[in-house]
C-alpha positions in Angstrom: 0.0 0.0 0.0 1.1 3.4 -0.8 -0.1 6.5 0.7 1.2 10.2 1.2 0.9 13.0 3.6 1.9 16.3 2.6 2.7 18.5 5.3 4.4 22.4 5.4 5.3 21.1 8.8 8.9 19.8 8.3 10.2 18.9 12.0 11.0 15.5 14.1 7.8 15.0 15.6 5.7 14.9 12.1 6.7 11.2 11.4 5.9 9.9 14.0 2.7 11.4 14.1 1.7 10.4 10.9 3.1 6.8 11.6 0.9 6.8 14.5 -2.8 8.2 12.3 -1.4 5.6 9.9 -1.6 2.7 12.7 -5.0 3.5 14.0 -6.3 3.8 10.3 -4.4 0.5 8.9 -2.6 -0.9 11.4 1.0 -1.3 12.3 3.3 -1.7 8.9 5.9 -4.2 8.8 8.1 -1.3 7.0 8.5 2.1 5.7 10.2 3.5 3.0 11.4 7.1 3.1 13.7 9.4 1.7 17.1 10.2 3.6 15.8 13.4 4.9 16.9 14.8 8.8 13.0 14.8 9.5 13.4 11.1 9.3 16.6 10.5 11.5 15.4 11.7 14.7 16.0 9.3 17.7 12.7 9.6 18.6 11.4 8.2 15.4 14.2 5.5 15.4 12.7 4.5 19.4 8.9 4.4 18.2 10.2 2.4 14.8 11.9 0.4 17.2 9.0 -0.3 19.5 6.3 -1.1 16.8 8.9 -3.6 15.2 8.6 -1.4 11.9 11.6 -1.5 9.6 12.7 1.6 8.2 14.1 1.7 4.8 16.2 5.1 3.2 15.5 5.0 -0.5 18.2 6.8 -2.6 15.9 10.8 -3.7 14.5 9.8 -6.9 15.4 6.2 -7.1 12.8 5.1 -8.8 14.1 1.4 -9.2 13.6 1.1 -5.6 10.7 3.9 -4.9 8.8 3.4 -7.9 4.8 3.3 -6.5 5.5 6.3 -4.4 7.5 8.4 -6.9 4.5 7.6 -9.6 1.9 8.9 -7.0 3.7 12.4 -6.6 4.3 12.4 -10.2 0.5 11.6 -11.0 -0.4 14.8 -7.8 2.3 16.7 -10.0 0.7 16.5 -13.2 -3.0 16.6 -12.4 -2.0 20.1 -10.7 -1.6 21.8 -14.0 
């Protein structure tokens, strides 16, 4: 499943709660792929990743060999903006 948040928020405590709306919506995911970002690195993030037994997985920025679904979705948002 793929799914998206866009936020103009861009600190530490975002992830994790949009990991946790994502829980109580779907349940908890046995990974998560993001890009390297800081926003992402936080030990606080790493501790609740840690917790729910979710592996977290850095994708190379516009990899799309190994990001493909999500980097179609923002290009599909992209596009249907114009």
């Amino acid at each position: 499943m793929v799914t998206c948040n866009v936020s103009k928020k861009s600190n530490t405590k975002r992830p994790i709660e949009v990991l946790q709306n994502f829980i109580v919506e779907f349940g908890i995911p046995k990974r998560i792929r993001t890009d390297p970002v800081i926003v992402f690195k936080s030990k606080k993030r790493k501790n609740f990743c840690a917790e729910q037994f979710i592996k977290h997985i850095e994708c190379p920025i516009r990899d799309h060999r190994v990001n493909g679904k999500f980097e179609l979705l923002i290009r599909t948002i992209i596009e249907r903006q114009y």
